[in-house]
SEROVO-114950 format. One line per field, with one value per residue (C-alpha): residue number from 1; residue in three letters; x, y, z. Coordinates in steps of 0.25 Angstrom, whole numbers, padded with zeros to 4 digits. Example, Ala and Ser with C-alpha at 12.3 -4.5 7.8 and 13.67 -1.06 7.14 Angstrom:
// SEROVO-114950
fivex c(1:2)
volum c(ala:ser)
east c(0049:0055)
north c(-0018:-0004)
up c(0031:0029)
***
This chain:
// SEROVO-114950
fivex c(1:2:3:4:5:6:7:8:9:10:11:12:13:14:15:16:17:18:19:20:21:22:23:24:25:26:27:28:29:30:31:32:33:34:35:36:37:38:39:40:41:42:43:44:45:46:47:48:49:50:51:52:53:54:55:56:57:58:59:60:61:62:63:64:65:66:67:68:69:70:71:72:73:74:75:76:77:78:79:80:81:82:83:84:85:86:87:88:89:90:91:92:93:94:95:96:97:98:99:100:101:102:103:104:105:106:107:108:109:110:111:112:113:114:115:116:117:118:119:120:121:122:123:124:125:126:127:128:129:130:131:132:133:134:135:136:137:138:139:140:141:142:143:144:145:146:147:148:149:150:151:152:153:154:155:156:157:158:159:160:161:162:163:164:165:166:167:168:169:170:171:172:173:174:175:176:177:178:179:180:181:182:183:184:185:186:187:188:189:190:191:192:193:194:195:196:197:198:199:200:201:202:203:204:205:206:207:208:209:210:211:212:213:214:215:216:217:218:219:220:221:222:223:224:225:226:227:228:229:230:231:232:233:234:235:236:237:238:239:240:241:242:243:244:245:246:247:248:249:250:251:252:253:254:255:256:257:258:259:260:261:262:263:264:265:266:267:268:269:270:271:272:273:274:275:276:277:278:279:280:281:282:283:284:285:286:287:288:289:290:291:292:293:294:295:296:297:298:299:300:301:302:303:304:305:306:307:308:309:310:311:312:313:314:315:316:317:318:319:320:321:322:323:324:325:326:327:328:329:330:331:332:333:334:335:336:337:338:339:340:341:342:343:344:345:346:347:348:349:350:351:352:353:354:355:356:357:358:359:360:361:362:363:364:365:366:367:368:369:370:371:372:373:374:375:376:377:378:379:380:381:382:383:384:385:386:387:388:389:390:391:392:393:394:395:396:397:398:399:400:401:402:403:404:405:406:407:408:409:410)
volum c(unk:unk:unk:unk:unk:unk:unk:unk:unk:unk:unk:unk:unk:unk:unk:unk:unk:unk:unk:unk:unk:unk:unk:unk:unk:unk:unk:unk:unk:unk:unk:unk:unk:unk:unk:unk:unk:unk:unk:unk:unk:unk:unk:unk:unk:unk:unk:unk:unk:unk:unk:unk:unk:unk:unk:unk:unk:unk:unk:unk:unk:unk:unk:unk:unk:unk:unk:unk:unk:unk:unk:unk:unk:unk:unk:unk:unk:unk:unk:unk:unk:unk:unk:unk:unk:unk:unk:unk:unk:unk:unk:unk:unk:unk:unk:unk:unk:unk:unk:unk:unk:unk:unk:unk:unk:unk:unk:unk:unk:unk:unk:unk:unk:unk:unk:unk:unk:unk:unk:unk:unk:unk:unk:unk:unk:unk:unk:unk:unk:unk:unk:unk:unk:unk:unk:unk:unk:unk:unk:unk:unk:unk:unk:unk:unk:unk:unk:unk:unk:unk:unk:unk:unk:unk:unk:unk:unk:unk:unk:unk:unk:unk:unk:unk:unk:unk:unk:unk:unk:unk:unk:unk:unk:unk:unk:unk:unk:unk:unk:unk:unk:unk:unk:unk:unk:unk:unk:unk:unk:unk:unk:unk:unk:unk:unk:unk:unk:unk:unk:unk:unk:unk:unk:unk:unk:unk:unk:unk:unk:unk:unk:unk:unk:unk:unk:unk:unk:unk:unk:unk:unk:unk:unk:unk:unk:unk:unk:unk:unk:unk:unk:unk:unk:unk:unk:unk:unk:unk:unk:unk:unk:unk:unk:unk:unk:unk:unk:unk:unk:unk:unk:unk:unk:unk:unk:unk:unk:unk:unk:unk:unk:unk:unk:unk:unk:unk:unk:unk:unk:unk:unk:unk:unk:unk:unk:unk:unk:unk:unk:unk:unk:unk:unk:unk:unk:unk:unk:unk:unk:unk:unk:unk:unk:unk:unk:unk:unk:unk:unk:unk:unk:unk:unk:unk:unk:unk:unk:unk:unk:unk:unk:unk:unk:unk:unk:unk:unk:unk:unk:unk:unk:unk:unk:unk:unk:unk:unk:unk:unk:unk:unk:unk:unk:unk:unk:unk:unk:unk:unk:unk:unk:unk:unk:unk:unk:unk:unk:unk:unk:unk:unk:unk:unk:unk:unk:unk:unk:unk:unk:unk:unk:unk:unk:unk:unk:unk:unk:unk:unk:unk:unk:unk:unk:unk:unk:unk:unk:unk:unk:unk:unk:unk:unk:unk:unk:unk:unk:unk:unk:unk:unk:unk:unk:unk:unk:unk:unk:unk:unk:unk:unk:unk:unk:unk:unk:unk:unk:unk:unk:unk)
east c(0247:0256:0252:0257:0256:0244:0239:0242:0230:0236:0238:0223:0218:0226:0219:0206:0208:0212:0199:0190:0197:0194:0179:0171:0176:0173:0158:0161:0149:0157:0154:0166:0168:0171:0186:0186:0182:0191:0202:0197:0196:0210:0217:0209:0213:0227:0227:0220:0231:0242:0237:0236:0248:0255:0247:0251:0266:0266:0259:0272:0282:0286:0282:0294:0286:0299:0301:0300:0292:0279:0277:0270:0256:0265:0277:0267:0262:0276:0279:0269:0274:0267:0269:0278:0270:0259:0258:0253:0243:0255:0251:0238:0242:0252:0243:0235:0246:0248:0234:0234:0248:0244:0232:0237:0249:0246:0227:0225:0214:0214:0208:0192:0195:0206:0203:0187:0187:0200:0193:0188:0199:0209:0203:0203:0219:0220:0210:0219:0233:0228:0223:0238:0244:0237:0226:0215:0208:0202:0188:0194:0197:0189:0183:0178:0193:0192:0181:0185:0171:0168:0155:0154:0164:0157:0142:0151:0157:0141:0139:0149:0142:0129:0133:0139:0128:0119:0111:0113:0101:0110:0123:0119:0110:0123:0132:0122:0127:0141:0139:0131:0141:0153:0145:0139:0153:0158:0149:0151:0146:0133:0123:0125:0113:0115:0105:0103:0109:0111:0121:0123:0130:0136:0143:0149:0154:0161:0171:0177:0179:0164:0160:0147:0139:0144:0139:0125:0124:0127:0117:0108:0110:0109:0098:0096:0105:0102:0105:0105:0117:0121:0107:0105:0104:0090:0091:0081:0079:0070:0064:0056:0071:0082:0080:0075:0080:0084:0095:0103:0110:0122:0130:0122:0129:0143:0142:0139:0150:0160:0153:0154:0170:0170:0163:0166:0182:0180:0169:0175:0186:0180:0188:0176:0170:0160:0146:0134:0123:0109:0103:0093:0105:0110:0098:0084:0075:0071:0058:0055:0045:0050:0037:0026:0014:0019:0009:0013:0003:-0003:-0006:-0018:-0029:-0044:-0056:-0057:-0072:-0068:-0064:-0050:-0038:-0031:-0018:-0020:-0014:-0019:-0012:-0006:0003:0010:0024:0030:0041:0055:0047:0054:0049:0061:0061:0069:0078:0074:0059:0060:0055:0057:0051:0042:0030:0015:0001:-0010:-0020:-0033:-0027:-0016:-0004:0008:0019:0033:0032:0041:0038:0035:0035:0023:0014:0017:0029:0031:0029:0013:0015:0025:0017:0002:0003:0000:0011:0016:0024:0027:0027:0040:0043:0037:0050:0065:0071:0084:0093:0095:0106:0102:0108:0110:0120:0122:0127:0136:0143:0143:0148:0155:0159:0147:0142:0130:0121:0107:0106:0097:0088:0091:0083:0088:0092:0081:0085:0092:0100:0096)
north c(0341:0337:0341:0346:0340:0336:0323:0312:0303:0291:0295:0299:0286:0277:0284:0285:0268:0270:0278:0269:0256:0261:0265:0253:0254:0267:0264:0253:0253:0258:0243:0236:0226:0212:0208:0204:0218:0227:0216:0221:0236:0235:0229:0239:0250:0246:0247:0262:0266:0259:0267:0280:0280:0278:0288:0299:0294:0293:0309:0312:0306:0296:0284:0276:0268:0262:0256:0238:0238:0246:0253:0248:0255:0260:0264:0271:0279:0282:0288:0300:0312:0320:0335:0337:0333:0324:0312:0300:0287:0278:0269:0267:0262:0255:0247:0243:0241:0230:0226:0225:0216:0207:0203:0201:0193:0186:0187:0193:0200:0217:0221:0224:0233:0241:0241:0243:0255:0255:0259:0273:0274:0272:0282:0293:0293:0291:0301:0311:0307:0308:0324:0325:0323:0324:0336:0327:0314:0305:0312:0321:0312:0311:0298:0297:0298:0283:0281:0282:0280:0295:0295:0287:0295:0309:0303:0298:0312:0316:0307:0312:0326:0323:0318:0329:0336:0328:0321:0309:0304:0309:0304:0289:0293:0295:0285:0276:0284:0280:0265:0263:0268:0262:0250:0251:0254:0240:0229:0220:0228:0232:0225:0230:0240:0252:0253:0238:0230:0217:0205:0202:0213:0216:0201:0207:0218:0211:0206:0219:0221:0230:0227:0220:0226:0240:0240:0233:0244:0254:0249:0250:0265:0267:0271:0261:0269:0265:0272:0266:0273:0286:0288:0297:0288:0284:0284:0279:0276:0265:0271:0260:0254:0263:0275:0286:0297:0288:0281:0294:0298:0304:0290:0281:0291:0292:0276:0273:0285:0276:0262:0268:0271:0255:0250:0259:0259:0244:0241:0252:0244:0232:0222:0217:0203:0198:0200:0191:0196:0191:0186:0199:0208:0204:0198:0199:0185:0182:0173:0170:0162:0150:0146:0155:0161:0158:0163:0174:0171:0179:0177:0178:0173:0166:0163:0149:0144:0147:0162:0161:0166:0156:0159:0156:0164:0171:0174:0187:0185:0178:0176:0174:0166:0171:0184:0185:0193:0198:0196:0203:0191:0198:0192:0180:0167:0168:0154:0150:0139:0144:0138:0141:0138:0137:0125:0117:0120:0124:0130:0134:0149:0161:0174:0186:0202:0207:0216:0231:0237:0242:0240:0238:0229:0220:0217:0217:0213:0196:0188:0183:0172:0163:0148:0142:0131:0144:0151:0153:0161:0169:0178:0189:0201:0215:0227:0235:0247:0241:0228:0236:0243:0231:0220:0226:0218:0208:0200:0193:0186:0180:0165:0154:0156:0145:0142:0142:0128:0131:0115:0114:0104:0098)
up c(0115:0104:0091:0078:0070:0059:0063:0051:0045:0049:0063:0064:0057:0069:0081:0075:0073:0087:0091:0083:0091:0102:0099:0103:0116:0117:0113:0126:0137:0152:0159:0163:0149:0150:0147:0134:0132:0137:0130:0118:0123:0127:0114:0106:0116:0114:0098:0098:0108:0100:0088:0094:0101:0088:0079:0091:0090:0075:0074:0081:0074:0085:0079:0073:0062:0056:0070:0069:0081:0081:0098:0106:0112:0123:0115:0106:0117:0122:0108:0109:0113:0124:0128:0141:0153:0145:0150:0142:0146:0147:0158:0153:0140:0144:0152:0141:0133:0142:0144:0130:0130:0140:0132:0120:0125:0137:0137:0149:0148:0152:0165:0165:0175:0170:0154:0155:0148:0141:0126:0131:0140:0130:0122:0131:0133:0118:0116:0124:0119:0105:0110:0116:0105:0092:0098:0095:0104:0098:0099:0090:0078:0067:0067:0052:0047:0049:0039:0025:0017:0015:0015:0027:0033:0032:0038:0049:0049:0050:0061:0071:0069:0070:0082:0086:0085:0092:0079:0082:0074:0062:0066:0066:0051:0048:0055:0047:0035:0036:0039:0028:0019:0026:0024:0010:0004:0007:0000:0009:0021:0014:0018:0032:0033:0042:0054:0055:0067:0059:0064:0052:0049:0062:0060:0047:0050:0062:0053:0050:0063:0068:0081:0079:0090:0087:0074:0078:0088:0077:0067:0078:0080:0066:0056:0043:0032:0019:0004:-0011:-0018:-0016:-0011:0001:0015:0017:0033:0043:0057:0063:0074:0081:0085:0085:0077:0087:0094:0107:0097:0093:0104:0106:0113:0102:0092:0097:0098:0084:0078:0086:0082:0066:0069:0072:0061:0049:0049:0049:0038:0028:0024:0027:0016:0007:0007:-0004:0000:-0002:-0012:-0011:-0024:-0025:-0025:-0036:-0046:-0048:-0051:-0067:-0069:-0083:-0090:-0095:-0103:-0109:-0101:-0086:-0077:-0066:-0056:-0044:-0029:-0028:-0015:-0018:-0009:-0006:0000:0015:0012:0013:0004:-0004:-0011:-0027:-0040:-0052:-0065:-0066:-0079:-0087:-0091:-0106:-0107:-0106:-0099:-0085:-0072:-0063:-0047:-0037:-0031:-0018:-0017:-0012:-0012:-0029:-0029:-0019:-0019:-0020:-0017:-0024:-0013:-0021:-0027:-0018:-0031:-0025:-0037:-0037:-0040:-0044:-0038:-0046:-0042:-0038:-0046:-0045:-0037:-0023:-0010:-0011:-0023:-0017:-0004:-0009:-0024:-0026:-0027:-0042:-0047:-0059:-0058:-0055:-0066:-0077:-0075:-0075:-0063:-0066:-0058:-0065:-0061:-0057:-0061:-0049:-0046:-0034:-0038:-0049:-0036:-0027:-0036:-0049:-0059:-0055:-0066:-0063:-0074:-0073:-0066:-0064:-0051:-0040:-0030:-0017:-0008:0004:0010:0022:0028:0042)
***
């Protein structure tokens, strides 16, 4: 074994990017894959040997960076220097070397046959060489050096040794833990909830380069993660689908440690993109009396002769002019039409908060609302910390409300 030597950062950082390339086809189920495939396996089988090779041969001062011409692969692996009588894996990666060559010059498509399980192959004699000559494979390397969140770095930390340990329950808690963060420091990845297999988000996070279906798969695995601030995590697992003891498992958890090395060193840099915000994030609604005495009125129901509940109204206030109520921009419809169905009328009406507060309230409680031609409706800013954080320097001022174009062309 050739040794030392301390090991520099940037020789680590190139072989851990190798070790994380090679990853997702580690993670690879054993059948035979289909062409385009192993083409992939095999290219990115290429690139973490290439980087490897050169971090060994730079660790031992053989690397000539001032040459024109970088080396190639081969030549790279033909700098290292082994102990007398050590042999290298020199056919092998020559081989693919050409494999690689033939495909990116001429298309012809590696061997089924002979590349099938290239990733995990390549990663065992890299593995080895890597324990030859720096004293530590690939195994050994610390992983979370590639994450450079601190927080999310140590609940990644806490992950591997839970699983470790055999808690595997608490290593995903805390896999969830450091995607949450990872995700929550970037605005334009934060409306990706952790422990929710959406599409949507999957789509999103593709063009930063995260395998869709690793990170569906993830989510999955992962319980719903959630805090406001710097609140503690409020953590919690839906059993009835996958949150139960036959979901942590000691293959579920080393998947999803591999499947996080995927997907964080790709989101925590990713270059920022502005971000829609829905209206109720941003304002709240103002209705305000334009006239004296506007009635609020309250659903109420009546008997008619047959026994049944008709739908009709009762006073329940009234408004002065220039008095305003305040609605969150979140209820909808504002405006909607209503019936009073002991009479036939049908009026354009504003929606009101319920009486009382809470949950109770907001489910049991009659309905109120305000006439619509009675009122103005404004948008009016909120003063929230979290829009302080999100958007500095954001100046928003009160606005006319419009109502939205529900027409549709043919």
């Amino acid at each position: 074994m050739i040794t030392g030597m301390a090991i520099r950062p940037d020789v680590v950082r190139r072989i851990l990017l190798a070790k994380s390339i090679l990853s997702a086809s580690q993670a690879a189920p054993w059948h035979e894959p289909d062409p385009h495939t192993v083409a992939q396996q095999v290219l990115a089988a290429h690139d973490a040997s290439d980087l490897v090779f050169a971090a060994i041969a730079d660790h031992q001062g053989r690397l000539d960076k001032a040459a024109k011409k970088a080396p190639s692969m081969p030549d790279c692996l033909d700098l290292i220097n082994l102990e007398d009588g050590e042999s290298k894996p020199a056919v092998y990666f020559r081989d693919l070397n050409y494999a690689r060559n033939s495909l990116k010059h001429v298309g012809l498509l590696p061997s089924t046959q002979q590349w099938a399980h290239v990733g995990r192959e390549t990663y065992e004699k890299l593995s080895d060489l890597c324990g030859r000559c720096l004293g530590l494979t690939l195994n050994d390397l610390d992983d979370s050096e590639l994450l450079l969140n601190p927080e999310a770095k140590a609940h990644f930390v806490a992950a591997k040794a839970a699983t470790g340990a055999g808690d595997y329950r608490r290593a995903l808690e805390e896999l969830g833990k450091a995607l949450y963060v990872l995700l929550h420091s970037n605005p334009a990845l934060s409306r990706a909830g952790v422990g929710e297999a959406s599409a949507e988000n999957a789509i999103m996070l593709s063009g930063f380069g995260v395998d869709a279906n690793t990170f569906l798969r993830l989510q999955e695995f992962l319980p719903k993660v959630f805090r406001l601030g710097s609140a503690p995590f409020d953590v919690t697992w839906a059993q009835s689908k996958f949150g139960h003891p036959g979901n942590w498992r000691e293959e579920v958890a080393g998947f999803c440690l591999q499947a996080f090395l995927q997907i964080g060193p790709r989101i925590q840099e990713a270059r920022w993109i502005p971000l829609p915000v829905e209206l109720w994030d941003l304002y709240d609604y103002r209705v305000t009396a334009k006239e004296e005495d506007v009635r609020i009125w309250e659903e109420c129901h009546s008997v008619t002769l047959g026994f049944q509940f008709a739908q009709t109204k009762r006073e329940a206030g009234k408004l002065a002019k220039g008095e305003s109520v305040v609605v969150s921009a979140a209820r909808q419809p504002l405006v909607t039409d209503w019936q009073d169905q002991t009479t036939g009328s049908v009026d354009k009406v504003v929606m009101l908060p319920v009486s009382g507060s809470g949950l109770i309230a907001s489910i049991l409680a009659p309905r109120r609302f305000v006439v619509f031609d009675k009122v103005a409706i404004t948008c009016v800013p909120r003063d929230l910390a979290s829009i302080r954080e999100f958007f500095p320097g954001l100046d928003l001022a009160e606005m006319p409300w419009a109502e939205d174009d529900t027409t549709t062309e043919d």
